[in-house]
C-alpha positions in Angstrom: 199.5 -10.5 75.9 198.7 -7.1 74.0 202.7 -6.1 74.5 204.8 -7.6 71.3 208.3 -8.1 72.1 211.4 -7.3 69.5 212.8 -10.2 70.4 211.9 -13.1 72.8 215.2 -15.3 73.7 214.1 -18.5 75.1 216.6 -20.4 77.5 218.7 -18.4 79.5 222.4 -20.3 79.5 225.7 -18.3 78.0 223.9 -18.2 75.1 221.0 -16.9 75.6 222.5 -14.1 78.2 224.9 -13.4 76.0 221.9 -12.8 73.0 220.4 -11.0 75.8 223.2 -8.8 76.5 223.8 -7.8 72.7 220.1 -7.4 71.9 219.5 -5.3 74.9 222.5 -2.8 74.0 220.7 -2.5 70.7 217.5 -1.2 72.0 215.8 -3.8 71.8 214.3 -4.8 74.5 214.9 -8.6 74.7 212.5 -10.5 76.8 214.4 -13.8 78.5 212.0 -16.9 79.2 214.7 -18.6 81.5 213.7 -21.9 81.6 213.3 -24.5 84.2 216.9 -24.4 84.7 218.0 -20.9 84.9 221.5 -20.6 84.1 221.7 -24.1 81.7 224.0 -26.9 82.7 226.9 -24.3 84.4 224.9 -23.9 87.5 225.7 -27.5 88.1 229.2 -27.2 87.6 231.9 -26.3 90.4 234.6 -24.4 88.8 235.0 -23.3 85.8 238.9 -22.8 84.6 238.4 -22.4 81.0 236.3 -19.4 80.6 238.3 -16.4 79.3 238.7 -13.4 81.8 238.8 -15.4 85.0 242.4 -16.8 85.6 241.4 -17.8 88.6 238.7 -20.0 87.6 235.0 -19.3 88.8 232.3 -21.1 90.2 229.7 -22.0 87.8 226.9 -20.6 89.3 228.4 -17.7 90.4 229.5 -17.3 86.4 226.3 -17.1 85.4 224.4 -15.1 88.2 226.9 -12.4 86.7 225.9 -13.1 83.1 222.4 -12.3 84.3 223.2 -9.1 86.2 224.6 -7.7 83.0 221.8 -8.8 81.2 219.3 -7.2 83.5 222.0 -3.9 83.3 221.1 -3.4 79.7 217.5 -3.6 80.1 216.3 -7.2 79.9 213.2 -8.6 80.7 213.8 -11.4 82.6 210.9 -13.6 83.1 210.9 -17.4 85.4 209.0 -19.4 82.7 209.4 -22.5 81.0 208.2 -22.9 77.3 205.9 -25.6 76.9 204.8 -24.7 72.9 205.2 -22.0 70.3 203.7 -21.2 67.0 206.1 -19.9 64.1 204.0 -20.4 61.7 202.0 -17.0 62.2 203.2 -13.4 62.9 203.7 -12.4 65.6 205.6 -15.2 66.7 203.3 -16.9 69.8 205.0 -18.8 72.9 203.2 -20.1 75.6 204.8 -20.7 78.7 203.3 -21.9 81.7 203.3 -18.5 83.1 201.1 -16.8 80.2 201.6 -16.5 76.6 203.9 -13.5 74.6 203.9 -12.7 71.4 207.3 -12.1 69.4 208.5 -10.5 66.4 212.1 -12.5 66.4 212.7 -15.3 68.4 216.1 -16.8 69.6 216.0 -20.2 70.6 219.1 -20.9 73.2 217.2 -23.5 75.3 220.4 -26.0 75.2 221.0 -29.3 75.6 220.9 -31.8 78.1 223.3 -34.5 79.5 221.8 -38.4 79.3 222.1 -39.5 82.8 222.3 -42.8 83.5 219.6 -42.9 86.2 220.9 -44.2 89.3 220.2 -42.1 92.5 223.9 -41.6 93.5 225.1 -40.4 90.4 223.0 -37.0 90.8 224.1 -36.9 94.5 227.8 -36.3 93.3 227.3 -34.1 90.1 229.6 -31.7 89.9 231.6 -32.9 92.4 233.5 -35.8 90.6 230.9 -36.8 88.3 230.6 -34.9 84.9 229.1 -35.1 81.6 231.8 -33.1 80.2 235.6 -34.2 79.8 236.7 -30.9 77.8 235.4 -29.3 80.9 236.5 -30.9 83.9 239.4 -33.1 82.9 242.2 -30.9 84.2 241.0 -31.3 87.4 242.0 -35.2 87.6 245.3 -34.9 87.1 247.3 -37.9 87.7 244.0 -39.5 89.1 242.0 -43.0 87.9 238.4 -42.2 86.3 236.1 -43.9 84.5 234.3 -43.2 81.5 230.6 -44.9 80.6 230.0 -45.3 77.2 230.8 -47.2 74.2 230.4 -44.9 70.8 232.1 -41.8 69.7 231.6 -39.5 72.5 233.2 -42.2 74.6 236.2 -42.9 73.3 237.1 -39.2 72.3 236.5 -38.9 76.2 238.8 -41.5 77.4 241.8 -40.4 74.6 241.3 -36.7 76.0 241.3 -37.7 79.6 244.9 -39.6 79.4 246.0 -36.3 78.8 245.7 -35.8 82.4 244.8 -38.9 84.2 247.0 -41.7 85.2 244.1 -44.1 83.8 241.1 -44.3 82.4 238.9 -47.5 82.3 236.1 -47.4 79.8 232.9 -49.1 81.3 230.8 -50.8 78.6 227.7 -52.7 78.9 228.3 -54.7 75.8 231.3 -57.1 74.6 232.0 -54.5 71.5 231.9 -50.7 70.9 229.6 -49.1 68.9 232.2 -46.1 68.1 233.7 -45.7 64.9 236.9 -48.3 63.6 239.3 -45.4 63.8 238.2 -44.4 67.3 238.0 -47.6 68.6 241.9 -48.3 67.1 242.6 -45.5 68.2 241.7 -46.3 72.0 242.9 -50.1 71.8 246.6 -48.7 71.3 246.6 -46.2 74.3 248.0 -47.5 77.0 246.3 -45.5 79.6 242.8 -46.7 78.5 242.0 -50.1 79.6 238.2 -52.0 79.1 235.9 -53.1 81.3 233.2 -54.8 79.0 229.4 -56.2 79.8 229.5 -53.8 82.9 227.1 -51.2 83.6 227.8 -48.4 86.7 225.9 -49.7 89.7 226.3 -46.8 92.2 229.0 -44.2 92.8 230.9 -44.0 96.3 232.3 -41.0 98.0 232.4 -39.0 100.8 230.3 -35.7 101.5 232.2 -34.7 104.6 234.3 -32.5 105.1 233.4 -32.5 101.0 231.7 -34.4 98.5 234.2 -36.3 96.7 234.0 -39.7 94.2 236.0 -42.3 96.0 234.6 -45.6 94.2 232.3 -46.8 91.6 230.7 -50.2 92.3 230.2 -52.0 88.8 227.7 -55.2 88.2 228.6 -57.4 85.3 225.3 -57.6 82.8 226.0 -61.5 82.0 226.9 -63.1 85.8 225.4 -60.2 88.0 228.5 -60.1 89.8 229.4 -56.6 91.7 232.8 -55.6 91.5 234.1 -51.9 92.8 236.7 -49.9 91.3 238.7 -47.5 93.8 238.4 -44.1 91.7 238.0 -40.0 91.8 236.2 -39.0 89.0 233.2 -40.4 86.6 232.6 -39.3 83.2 229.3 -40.2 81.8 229.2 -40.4 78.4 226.3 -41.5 76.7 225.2 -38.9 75.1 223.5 -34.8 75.0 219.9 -34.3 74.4 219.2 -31.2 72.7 215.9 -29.5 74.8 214.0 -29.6 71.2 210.9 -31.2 72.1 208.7 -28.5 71.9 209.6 -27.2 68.4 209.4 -30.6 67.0 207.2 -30.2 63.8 207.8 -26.1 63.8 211.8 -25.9 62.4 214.2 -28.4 60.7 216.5 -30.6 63.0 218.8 -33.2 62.6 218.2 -37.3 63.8 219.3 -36.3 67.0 216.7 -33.7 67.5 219.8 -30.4 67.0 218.1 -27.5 65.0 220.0 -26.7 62.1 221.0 -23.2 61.2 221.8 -21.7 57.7 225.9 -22.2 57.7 227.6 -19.0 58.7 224.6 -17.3 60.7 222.6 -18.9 63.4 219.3 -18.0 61.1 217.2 -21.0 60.9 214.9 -21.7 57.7 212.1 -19.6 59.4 213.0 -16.2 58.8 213.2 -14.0 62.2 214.0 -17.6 64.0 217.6 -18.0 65.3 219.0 -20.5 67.3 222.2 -20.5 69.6 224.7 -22.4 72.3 224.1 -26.2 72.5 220.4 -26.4 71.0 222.0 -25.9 67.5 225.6 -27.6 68.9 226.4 -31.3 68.2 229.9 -31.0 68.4 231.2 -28.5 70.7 229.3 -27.8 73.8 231.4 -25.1 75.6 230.3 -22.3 77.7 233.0 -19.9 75.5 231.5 -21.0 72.0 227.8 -20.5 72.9 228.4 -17.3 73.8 229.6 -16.7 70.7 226.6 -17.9 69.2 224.5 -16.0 71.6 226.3 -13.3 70.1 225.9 -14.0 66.3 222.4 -14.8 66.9 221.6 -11.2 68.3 223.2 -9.8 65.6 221.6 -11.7 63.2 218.2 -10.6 64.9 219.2 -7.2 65.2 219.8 -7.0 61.3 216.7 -8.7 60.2 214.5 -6.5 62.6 216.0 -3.9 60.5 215.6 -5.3 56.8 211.8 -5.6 58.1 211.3 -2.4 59.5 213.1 -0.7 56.2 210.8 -2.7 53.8 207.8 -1.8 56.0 208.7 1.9 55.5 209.3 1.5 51.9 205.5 -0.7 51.6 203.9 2.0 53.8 205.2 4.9 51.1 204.1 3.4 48.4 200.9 3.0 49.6 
């Protein structure tokens, strides 16, 4: 642990390559703790259409693998560990992972967020291949199909409106007799006549097929108040209840919204902490795409790039005084 890093990007998703990518071609040295799911949420994602450069579309996984190759190209240290705690209260910064401990002068958090599942055994079996957590990202591919959507606030509703965009209906699958989403949203939804309601119903099990491909064929729903099982001949399922930004360990360390987000000075992904940055979906309640936490990644090695410097100029300037 006698090494101190530059900079120490924990999570290792678009954004945190991307950080990677920029810090590295700044000689810096970056050190990557990828996580416990290298890659974030777009290794579990079939294509990916909507990523700029590849008009073709590109398998998620295979997106990423090439994110880390240019990563590594530049000079990263790439490291499998998952972050179980840090201390930003003292300098060097001092994570502990459970494959040692490292010590930091900047740190750039990019550990994401993650999808709430609903927790039924067939729902992982088909993600990615008809179940999603994202309708900005995979709705294009349901074109004139039936999907359903699970959910009953915000998230929800702004789901189903996108989705009739593209699908021939959408049936919004709540486990209560009201929404919780806004007046406006819920208006908003009541007048579109693609969306119809299926109310005190909660998603039961997914049907499909997995040969000669997975596929969502059905969804078997079972009404909260009778019991009663009812299924729904279908192609896609859009869960929408909700992201959890991966937070946990930082909770009493940096500033966050109710929801757990970290929040950055507007602008800059600099957090209150000074030589702490944050990027992609840890610091992103609103958008969530691959294209704008790679931006962040971006800012966020910049931003780390520039402060190394500020400190490094003010320890010269200390150091010639003295």
């Amino acid at each position: 642990m006698s090494q101190i890093y530059e900079v120490a990007i924990l999570g290792s998703g678009p954004a945190g390559y991307t950080a990677a990518i920029y810090a590295a071609r700044a000689n810096l040295h970056p050190l990557m703790l990828a996580g416990s799911q290298p890659g974030g949420q777009l290794t579990t994602t079939t294509d990916v259409e909507n990523y700029p450069g590849f008009p073709e579309g590109i398998l998620g996984p295979e997106m990423m693998e090439k994110f880390r190759e240019q990563a590594k190209r530049f000079g990263t240290e790439i490291v499998e560990a998952t972050v179980e705690s840090v201390e930003l209260s003292r300098r060097p910064f001092l994570i502990r992972t459970d494959a040692g401990e490292y010590l930091a002068r900047s740190v750039i958090i990019a550990t994401g967020a993650s999808a709430k599942k609903l927790g039924i055994a067939t729902e992982d079996e088909f993600f990615g291949f008809g179940v999603s957590a994202c309708a900005t990202c995979d709705g294009f591919f349901f074109r004139g199909r039936r999907v359903i959507v699970v959910g009953g606030g915000d998230t929800a509703l702004e789901d189903a409106s996108y989705l009739t965009r593209f699908c021939s209906e959408v049936i919004v699958v709540h486990r209560r007799d009201e929404l919780r989403a806004s007046k406006i949203m819920q208006e908003r939804a009541f007048r579109n006549p693609r969306i119809r309601f299926v109310w005190n119903s909660v998603l039961e099990e997914v049907e499909g097929e997995t040969s000669p491909m997975h596929k969502v064929t059905g969804a078997k729903l079972r009404n909260v108040v009778t019991g009663e099982i009812t299924e729904q001949p279908i192609d896609g399922i859009f869960v929408a209840i909700g992201h959890q930004p991966n937070t946990g360990f930082l909770v009493g360390q940096l500033p966050m919204n109710k929801q757990g987000y970290i929040e950055v000075e507007p602008g800059t992904q600099r957090t209150p902490i000074p030589g702490v940055f944050a990027a992609g979906d840890v610091a992103d309640p609103s958008y969530r795409q691959a294209v704008t936490a790679a931006g962040t990644g971006c800012r966020a090695a910049i931003d780390a790039e520039r402060w190394l410097a500020e400190q490094a100029h003010e320890e010269s300037i200390h150091i010639a005084k003295s």
